[in-house]
N, C-alpha and C positions, 0 to 999 in steps of 0.2 A: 488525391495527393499520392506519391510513392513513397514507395516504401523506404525506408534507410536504417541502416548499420545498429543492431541493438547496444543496448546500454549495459556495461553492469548491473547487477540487480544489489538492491540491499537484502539483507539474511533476517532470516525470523531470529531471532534473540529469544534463550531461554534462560532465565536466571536460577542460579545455583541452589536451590532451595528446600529444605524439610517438608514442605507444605505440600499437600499435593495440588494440583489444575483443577481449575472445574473442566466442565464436557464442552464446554463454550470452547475453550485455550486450544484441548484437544482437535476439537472442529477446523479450526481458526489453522494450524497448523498443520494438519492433513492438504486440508484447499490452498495451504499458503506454497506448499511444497509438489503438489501438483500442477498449480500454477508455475510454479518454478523450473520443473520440466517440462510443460507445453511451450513459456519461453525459451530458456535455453539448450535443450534438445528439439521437439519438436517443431519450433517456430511457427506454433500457432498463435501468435498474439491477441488474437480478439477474444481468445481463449482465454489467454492468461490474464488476460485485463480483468474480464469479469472475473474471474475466480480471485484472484489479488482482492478486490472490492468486498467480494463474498468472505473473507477471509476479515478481511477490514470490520464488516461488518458482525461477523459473530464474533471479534472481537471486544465490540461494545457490549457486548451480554459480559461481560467477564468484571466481578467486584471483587470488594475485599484486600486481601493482602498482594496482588499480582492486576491491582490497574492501574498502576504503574507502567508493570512490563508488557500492558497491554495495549497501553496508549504508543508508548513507544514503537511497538510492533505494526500497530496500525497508521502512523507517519509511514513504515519502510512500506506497508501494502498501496498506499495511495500514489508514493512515488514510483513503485515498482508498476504498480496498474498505467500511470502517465507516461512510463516508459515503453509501456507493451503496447498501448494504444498508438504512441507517436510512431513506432515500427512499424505499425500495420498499416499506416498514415492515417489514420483514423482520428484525426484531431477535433473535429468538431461534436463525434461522438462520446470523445473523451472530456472534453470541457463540457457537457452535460452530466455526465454520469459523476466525474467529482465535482462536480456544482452541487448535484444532488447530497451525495459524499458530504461537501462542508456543510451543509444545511442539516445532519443528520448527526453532524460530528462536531459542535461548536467548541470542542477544544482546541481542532486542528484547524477550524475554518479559517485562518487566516495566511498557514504555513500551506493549504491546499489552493487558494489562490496566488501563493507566492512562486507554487510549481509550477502552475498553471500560466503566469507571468511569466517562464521561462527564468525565474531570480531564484530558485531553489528549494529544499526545504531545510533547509540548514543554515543560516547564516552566522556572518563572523562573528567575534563578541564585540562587535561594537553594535553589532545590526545591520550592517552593508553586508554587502556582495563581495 
């Protein structure tokens, strides 16, 4: 498949807070922001994809009072990964890899096949599209 036109990316979100990150958050947001540059500067998306996922993924080490803002962070790394993947047209490498994604993440596992449906991850407040 070819390649086509990237997407906006969603942003790491860090909330305003006293408390400090654990090393997970820290992690999570270094790989989220260097993904962030192999998308949209260097255009290496196969790149950015796994890193998005990696990023995803030391996410879920993160408890306590910020997983919350961790879960949240980790919806924008999975859409951001499906977005770097479809660029590279790498679509069936990407419907593996968040397959695996939801099976790891059953919070999100529903809103990760709803990207993956091409429906979003976001829907309206009624639940449509």
């Amino acid at each position: 498949m070819s390649q086509r036109r990237p997407d906006v990316l969603m942003v790491f979100l860090v909330p305003g807070t006293s408390v400090p990150f654990p090393t997970a958050w820290h992690d999570a947001a270094v790989r989220f922001e260097e993904a962030r540059v192999d998308y949209e500067q260097r255009h290496r998306y196969p790149d950015a994809a796994r890193e998005f996922l990696e990023a995803a993924e030391r996410l879920l080490a993160v408890t306590g009072i910020h997983i919350n803002s961790a879960a949240a962070n980790r919806l924008g790394c999975y859409r951001n990964a499906w977005a770097a993947f479809s660029a590279a047209g790498m679509l069936a490498e990407g419907r593996a890899a968040l397959g695996a994604a939801a099976q790891a993440d059953p919070i999100h596992a529903e809103r990760i096949h709803r990207i993956l449906e091409g429906r979003g991850a976001f829907p309206d407040a009624d639940g449509k599209d």
